[in-house]
C-alpha positions in Angstrom: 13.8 -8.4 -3.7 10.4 -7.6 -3.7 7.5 -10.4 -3.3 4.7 -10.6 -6.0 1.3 -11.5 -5.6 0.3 -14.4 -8.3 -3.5 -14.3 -9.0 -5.0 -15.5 -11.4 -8.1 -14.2 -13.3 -10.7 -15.0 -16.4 -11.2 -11.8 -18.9 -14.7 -10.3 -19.1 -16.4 -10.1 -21.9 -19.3 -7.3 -20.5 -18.8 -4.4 -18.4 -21.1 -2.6 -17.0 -24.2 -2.7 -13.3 -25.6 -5.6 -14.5 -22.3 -7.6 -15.9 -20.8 -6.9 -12.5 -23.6 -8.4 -10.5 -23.6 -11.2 -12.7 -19.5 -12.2 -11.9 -20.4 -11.2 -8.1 -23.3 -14.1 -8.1 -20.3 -16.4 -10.1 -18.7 -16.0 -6.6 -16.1 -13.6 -8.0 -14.8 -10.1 -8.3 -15.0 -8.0 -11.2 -12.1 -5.6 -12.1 -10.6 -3.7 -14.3 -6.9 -3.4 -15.8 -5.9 0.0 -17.2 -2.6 2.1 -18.0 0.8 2.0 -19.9 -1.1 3.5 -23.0 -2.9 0.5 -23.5 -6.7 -0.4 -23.4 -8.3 -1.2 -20.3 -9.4 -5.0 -19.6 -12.3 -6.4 -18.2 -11.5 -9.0 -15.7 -12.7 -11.3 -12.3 -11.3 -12.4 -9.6 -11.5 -15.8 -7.7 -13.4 -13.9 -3.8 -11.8 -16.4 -1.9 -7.9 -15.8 -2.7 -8.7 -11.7 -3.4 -10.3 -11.6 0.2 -6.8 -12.9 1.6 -4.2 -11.0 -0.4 -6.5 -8.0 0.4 -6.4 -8.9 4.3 -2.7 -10.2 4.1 -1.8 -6.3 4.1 0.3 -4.1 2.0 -2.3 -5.0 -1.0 -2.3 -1.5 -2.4 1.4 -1.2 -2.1 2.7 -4.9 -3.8 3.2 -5.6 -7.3 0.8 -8.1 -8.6 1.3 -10.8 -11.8 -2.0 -11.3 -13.0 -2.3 -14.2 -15.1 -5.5 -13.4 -17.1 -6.5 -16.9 -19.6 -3.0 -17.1 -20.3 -1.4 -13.6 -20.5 0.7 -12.2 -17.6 0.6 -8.7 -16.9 2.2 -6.8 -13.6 0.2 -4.7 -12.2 0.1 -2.7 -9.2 -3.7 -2.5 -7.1 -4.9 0.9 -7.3 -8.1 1.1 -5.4 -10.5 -1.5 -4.3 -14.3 -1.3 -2.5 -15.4 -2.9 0.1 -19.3 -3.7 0.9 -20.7 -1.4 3.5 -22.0 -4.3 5.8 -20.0 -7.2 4.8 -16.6 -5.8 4.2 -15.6 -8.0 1.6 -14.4 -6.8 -1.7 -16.7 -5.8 -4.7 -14.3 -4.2 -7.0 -10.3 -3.9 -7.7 -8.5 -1.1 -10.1 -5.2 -2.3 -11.2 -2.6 -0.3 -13.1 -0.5 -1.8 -16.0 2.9 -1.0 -14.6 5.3 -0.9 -18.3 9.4 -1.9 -17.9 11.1 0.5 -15.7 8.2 2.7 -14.1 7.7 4.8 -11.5 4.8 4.9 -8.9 3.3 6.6 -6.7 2.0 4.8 -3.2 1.0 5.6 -0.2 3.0 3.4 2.1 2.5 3.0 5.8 4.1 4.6 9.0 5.3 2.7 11.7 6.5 4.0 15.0 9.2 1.7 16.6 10.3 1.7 20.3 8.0 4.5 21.7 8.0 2.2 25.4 11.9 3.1 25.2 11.3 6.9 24.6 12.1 9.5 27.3 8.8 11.4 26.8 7.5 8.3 27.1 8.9 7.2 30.4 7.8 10.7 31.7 4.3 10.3 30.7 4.1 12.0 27.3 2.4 9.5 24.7 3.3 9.0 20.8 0.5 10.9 18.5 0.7 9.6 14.5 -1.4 12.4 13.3 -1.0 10.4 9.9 -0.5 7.1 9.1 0.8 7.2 5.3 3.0 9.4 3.4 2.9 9.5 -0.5 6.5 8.0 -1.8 7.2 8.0 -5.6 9.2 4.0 -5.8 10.4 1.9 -8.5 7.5 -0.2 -9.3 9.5 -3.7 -8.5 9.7 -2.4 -4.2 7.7 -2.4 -2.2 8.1 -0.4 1.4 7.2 0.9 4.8 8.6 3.9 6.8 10.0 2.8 10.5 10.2 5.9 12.4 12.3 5.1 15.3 11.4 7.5 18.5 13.8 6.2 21.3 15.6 10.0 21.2 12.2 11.9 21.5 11.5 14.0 24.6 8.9 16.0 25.8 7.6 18.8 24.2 9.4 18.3 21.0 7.6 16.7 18.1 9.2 15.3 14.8 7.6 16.0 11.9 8.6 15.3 8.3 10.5 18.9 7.8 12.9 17.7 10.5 13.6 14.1 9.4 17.7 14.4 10.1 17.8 11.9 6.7 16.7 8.0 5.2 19.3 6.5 6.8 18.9 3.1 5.3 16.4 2.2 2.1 16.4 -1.8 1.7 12.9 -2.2 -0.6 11.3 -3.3 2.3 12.0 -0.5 4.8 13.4 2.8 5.6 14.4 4.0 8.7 14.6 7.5 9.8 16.5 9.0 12.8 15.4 11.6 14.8 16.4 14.9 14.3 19.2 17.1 16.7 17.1 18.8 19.0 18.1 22.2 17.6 15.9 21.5 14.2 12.5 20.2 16.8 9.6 22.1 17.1 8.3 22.6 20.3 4.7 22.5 20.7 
């Protein structure tokens, strides 16, 4: 099963610059919950706890209950910003995530045993050209894609056209074989 984030949050009553600026001296976040046909809220953050799930990892791709004065909703954090100098958050967009929905994430590659590769051992190196892929998931999973590289060889290079198949989907991870060297590309 997938884990939730608990935070916990105080509605706003303004939006808008100057409301913002005014929770950010409060030593909070404002944000803003929106979707499942229903009106956005106003909310804030405690900086402290939002910093940590934020820096935990996997924020954007985690199903969150927010408990706002009261009222749980699950949500799912769409987008947040950063300060420029100080990198801590400003802002967080959550979705309202209904019974039953689908979402869109973009969920993290990870290469696994490249030191055990032949192209590897006979100098070639590992190139992730990119480091997410968009999945379309049950809104209660959360996931990562494990690519594992011990069969790849020089010149060939995997690319998602000639994944072989998912061999295993657990929630928390997928794993993908590499392809018969017939489908490769050679570079």
């Amino acid at each position: 099963m997938a884990t939730v984030n608990e935070l916990s949050a105080t509605a706003r009553p303004k939006a808008g610059k100057g409301a913002a600026r005014a929770v950010r001296r409060e030593g909070r976040v404002p944000a803003v919950i929106y979707g499942d046909g229903k009106e956005p809220i106003g909310i804030s953050l405690d900086f402290k706890e939002l910093k940590h799930k934020i820096y935990a990892g996997h924020f954007l791709t985690t199903v969150c209950s927010l408990d706002v004065d009261g009222t749980k909703h699950r949500v799912i954090p769409r987008d947040f910003q950063l300060d420029p100098v100080m990198d801590n958050p400003i802002h967080v967009d959550f979705l309202r995530l209904g019974e039953g929905a689908m979402v869109r994430v973009r969920v993290p590659i990870r290469a696994k045993n490249a030191d055990q590769a032949p192209g590897i051992k006979r100098g070639g190196t590992v190139n992730i050209v990119t480091h997410t892929i968009a999945v379309g998931i049950a809104s209660g999973l959360t996931c990562t894609v494990m690519v594992w590289v011990t069969t790849l060889t020089v010149p060939p290079r995997l690319t998602p056209g000639a994944w072989s198949a998912f061999t295993a989907w657990t929630g928390t991870a997928t794993r993908m074989t590499a392809p018969s060297p017939s489908r490769m590309k050679s570079t």
